[in-house]
Structure formats: structure tokens, C-alpha cells
C-alpha positions as CSV (number, residue, x, y, z in Angstrom):
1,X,-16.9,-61.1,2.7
2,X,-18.5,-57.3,2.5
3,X,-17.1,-54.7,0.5
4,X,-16.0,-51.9,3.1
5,X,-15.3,-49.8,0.7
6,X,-18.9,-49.8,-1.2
7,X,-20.7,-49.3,3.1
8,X,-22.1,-45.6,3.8
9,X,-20.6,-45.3,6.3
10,X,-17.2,-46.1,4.7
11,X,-18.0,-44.0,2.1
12,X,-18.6,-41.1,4.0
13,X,-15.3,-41.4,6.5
14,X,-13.8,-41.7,3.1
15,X,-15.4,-38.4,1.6
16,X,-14.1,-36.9,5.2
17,X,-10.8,-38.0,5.2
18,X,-10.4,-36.9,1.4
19,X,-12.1,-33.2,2.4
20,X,-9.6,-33.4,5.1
21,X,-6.8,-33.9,3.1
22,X,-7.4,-31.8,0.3
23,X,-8.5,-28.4,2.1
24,X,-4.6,-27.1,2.7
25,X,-4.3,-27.0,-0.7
26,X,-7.1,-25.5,-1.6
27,X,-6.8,-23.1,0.7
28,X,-3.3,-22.4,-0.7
29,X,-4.9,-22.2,-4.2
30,X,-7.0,-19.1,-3.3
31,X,-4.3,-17.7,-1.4
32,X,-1.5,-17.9,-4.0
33,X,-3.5,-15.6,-6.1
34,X,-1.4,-14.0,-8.0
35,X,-3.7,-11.0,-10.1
36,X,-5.7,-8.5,-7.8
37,X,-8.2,-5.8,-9.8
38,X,-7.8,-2.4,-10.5
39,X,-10.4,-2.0,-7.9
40,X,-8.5,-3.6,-5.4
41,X,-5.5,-1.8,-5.9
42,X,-7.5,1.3,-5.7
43,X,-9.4,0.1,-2.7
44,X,-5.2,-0.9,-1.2
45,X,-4.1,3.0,-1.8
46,X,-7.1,4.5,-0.1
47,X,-6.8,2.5,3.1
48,X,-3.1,3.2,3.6
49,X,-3.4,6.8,2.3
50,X,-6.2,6.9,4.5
51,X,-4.4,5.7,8.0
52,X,-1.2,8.3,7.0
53,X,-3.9,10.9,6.9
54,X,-5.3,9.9,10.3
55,X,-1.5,9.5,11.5
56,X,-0.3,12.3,10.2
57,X,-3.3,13.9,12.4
58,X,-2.8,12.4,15.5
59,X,-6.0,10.6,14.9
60,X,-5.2,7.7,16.6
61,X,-8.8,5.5,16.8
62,X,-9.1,6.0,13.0
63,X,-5.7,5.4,12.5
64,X,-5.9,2.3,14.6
65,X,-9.5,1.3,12.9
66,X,-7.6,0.6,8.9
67,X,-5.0,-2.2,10.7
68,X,-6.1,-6.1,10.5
69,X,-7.8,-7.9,13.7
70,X,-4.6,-9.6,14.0
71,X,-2.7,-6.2,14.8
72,X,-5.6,-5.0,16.4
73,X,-4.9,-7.3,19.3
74,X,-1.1,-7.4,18.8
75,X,-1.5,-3.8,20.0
76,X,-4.9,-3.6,22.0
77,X,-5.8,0.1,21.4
78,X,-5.4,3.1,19.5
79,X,-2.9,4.9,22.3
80,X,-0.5,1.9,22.2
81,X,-0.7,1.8,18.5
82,X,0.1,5.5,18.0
83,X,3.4,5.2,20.6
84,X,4.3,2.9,18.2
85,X,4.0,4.2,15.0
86,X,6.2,7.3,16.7
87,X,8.6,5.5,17.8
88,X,9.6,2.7,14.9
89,X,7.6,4.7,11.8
90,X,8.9,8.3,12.1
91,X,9.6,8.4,8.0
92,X,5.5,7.9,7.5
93,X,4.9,10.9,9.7
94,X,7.8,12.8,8.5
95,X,8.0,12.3,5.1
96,X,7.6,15.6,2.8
97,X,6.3,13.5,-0.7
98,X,4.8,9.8,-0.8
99,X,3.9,7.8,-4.1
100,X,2.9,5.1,-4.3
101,X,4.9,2.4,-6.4
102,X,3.7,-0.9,-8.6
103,X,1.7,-3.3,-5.8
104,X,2.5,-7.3,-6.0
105,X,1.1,-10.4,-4.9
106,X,4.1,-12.7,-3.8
107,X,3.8,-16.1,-2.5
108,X,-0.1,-15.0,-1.3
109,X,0.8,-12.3,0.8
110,X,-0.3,-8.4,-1.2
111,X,2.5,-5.9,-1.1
112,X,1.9,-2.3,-1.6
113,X,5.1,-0.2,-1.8
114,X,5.3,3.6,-1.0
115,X,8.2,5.7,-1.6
116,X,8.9,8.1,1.4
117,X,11.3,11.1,0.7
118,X,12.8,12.8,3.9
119,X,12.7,16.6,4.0
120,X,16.6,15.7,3.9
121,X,16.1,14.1,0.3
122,X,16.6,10.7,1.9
123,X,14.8,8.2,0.5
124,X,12.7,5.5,1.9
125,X,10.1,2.5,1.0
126,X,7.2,1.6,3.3
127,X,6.1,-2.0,2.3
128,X,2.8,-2.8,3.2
129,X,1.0,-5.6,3.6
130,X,-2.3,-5.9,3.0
131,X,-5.3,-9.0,3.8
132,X,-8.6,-8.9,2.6
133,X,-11.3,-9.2,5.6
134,X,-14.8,-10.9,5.0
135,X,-16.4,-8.0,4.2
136,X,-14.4,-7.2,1.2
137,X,-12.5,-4.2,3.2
138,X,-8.6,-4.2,2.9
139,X,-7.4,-4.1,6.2
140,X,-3.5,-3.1,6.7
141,X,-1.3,-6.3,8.4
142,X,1.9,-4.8,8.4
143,X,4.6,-2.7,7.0
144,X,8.4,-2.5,7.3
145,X,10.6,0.0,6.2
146,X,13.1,-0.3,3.9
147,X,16.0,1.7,2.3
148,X,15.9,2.6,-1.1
149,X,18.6,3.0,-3.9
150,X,16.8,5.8,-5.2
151,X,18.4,9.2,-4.7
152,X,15.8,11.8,-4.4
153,X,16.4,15.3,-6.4
């Protein structure tokens, strides 16, 4: 009787199957990191401060060229993505002060928070999302708005 278990060949469907098997989680390890740098942060300001610039400016391609591939295509082009932002993000474009608030990592997914304030003193909270392309670039994946218990002065 051979010993399956000691052929190449066995070996190496082994080696696969174990690869196999243990990529999710390691792919979940990087992704549940939990600590960005103080560059990154920086670097997670400047896009988004950047793309409210180009919105506020009706610069719609540059606007458009700070969100992720994925909402890239959700959206196609710049034009569509502008006629949205319009419609469902009015607070960015109105807002009379932003500041940024504390960023956080939860369950893998970066969230950068922005206070909005109306020029009615109402308050709001942009919530970012944020993924980190190949290149190193941040690349914006979302944001929802949110009401805030803060009352502005």
C-alpha cells in the first residue's frame, strides 16, 4: 500500500486546497485593519475636500474622477454623476461651514465623517466611505447623509 498523502502530486492538491481554504481569511485579516496613518487620514481629507471643491464648482469630470471604479460604473459619467449629487446631496453643495470629524475603521470598511451646517444652522453629517485603490490613491465609495444631534450656533 502507498502513502497518498507523502505523492507530489497529493502534496500539491493538498497545498491547493489549503491556499484555497485559507485565502478568505486572510483576505479578511488585511481588510479588518483597524489603524490607518496620519498620512492616510491626510491623504482621506484631501480627496473628499477635493471632490466638494470640484462640486461645489460645477466641475463635474473632476468631481466624477475622486469616486471608486465601482461608482464609476454605477454611474457611467460625470453628467449622470453631477444630476445626482444635485438631486440626493444638496447639504454638500449648500452647506455654509464643513469640518471634518475623528475618521474610523469599522468592520474593514474607512469612515470619514464631515459635519455640514445649513445656512439655516441645521446640522448635518456626510459619512464617507473611503477604499484604497492599487496605486495607493483613496478613492471615495460612498457617502450617506445623516442627521446630527448637534445644534449649530
Amino acid at each position: 500500500m502507498t502513502n497518498a498523502a507523502a505523492s507530489p502530486s497529493r502534496r500539491a492538491f493538498l497545498a491547493r486546497t489549503l491556499a484555497a481554504a485559507l485565502w478568505p481569511a486572510a483576505t479578511l485579516a488585511r481588510a479588518v485593519e483597524t489603524k490607518l496613518s496620519k498620512a492616510d487620514w491626510q491623504a482621506i481629507r484631501k480627496v473628499i475636500s477635493q471632490q466638494l471643491a470640484a462640486l461645489r464648482a460645477e466641475d463635474g469630470d473632476r468631481a466624477f474622477s475622486y469616486a471608486s471604479p465601482g461608482i464609476r460604473a454605477q454611474f457611467g459619467d460625470a453628467q449622470t454623476f453631477m444630476a445626482m449629487v444635485r438631486g440626493a446631496y444638496s447639504p454638500l453643495l449648500a452647506a455654509r461651514y464643513t469640518e471634518f470629524l475623528e475618521g474610523a475603521v469599522i468592520d474593514g470598511i474607512v469612515i470619514q465623517p464631515l459635519r455640514l451646517i445649513a445656512p439655516d444652522n441645521t446640522v448635518q453629517v456626510a459619512l464617507y466611505t473611503l477604499e484604497k485603490q492599487g496605486s495607493g490613491r483613496w478613492r471615495i465609495n460612498g457617502c450617506r447623509l445623516a442627521p446630527s444631534t448637534v445644534q449649530a450656533a
